[in-house]
C-alpha positions in Angstrom: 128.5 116.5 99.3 126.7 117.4 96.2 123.1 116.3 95.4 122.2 115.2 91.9 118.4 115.4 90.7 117.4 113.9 87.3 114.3 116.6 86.5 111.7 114.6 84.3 110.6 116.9 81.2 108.1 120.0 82.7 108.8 118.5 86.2 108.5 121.2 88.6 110.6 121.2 91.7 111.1 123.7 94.9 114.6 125.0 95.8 114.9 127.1 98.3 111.6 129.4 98.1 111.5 129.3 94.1 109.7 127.1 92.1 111.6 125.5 89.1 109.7 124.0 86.5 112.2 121.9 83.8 111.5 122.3 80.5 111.0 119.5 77.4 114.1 117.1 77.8 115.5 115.6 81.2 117.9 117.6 83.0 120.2 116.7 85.7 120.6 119.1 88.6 123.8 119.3 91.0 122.6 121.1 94.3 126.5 121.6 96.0 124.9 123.7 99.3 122.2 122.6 101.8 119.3 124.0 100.8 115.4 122.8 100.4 114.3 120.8 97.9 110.8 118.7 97.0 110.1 117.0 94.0 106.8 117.5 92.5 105.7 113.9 93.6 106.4 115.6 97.0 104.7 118.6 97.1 100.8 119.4 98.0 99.3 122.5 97.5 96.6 124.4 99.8 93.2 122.9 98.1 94.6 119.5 98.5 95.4 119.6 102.1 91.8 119.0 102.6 91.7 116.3 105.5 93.7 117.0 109.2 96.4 114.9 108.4 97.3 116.4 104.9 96.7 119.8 106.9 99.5 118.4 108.8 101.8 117.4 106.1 101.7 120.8 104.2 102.2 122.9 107.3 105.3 120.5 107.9 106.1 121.3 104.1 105.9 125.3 104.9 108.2 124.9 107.3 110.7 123.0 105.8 110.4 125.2 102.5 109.6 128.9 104.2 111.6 129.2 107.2 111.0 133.2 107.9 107.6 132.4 108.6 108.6 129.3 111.2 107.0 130.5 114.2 103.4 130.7 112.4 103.7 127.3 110.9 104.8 125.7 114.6 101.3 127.2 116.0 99.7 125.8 113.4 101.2 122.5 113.5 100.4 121.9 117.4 96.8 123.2 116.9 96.3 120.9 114.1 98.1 118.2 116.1 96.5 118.3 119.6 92.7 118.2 117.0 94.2 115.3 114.9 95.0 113.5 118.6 91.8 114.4 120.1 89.9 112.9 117.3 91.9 109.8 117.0 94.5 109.0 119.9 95.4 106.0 117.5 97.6 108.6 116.0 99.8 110.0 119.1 102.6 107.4 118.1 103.7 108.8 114.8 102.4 112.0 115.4 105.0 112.2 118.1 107.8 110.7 115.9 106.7 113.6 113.5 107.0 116.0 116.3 110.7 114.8 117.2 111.8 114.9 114.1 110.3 119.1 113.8 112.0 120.0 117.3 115.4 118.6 115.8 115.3 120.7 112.6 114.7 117.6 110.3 111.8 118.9 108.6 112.6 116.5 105.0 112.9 113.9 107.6 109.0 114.4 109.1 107.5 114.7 105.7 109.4 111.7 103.9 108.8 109.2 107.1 105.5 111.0 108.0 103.6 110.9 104.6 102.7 107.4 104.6 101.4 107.2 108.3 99.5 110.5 107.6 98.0 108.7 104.7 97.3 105.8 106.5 95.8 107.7 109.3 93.6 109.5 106.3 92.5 105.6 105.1 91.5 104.8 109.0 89.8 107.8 109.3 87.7 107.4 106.3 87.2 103.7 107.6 85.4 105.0 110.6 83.7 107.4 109.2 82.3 104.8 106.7 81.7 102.3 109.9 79.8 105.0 112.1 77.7 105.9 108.8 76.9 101.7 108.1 75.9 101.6 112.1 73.9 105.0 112.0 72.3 103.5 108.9 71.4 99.8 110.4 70.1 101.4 113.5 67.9 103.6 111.4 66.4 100.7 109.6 66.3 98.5 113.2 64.7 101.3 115.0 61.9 101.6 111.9 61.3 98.2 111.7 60.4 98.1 115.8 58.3 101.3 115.7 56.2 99.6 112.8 56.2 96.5 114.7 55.0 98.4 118.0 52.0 100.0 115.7 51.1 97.4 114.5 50.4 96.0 117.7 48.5 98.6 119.0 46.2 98.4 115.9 45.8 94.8 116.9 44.3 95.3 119.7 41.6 97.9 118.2 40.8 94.9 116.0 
């Protein structure tokens, strides 16, 4: 069965290994072989994979898009994986659905259903690391406030 894609004007897609970037008017595409595809909207590039879960998602996009390099980008995956686990078990549910859906071959599948629980992961992430800062922070001003209190004391009894 044929795919149809409706190409915005200057919106680039990937099929296969080329990139494909339409020109000024829409343009309607029919794919008739199974072959890779990601829409723009889809696609990250290497600077911004810059958190471990959108690591994860653009390793999962090389090796849906560049399968002679396959065996590379499954090391890399479980590296990034068991780190992204470590940090934050939270994650071992859909990280393992991920996983499934990469030892079946369904790489679209792991990256259309995975993307929004990677991203969601990212959000928690940062919500920790925004919670651990606020604690570090009112600990800091706690632990101040006690040592000044503790001085002052001493100096009391000097008075």
């Amino acid at each position: 069965m044929a795919l149809k894609i409706r190409l915005k004007p200057k919106e680039k897609v990937i099929i296969g290994s080329a990139v494909v970037t339409n020109g000024k008017n829409n343009s309607d595409l029919v794919i008739e072989n199974n072959i890779p595809i990601l829409r723009e909207k889809d696609i990250i590039n290497e600077e911004d994979a810059n958190t471990p879960c959108r690591r994860i998602y653009f390793v999962v996009q090389l090796m849906y898009i560049d399968e002679k390099n396959m065996a590379d980008h499954h090391n890399t995956y479980w590296q990034l994986v068991r780190d992204v686990v470590n940090a934050c078990p939270s994650t071992i549910l859909f990280i393992d659905q991920i996983s499934q859906y990469i030892l079946s071959g369904q790489h679209y599948k792991a990256l259309t259903e995975g993307s929004d629980k990677l991203t969601l992961a990212d959000m928690n992430e940062e919500g920790a690391n925004m919670l651990m800062l606020q604690t570090r922070q009112s600990l800091g001003v706690t632990a101040l406030s006690l040592s000044a209190q503790a001085a002052q004391s001493v100096l009391r009894l000097f008075a």
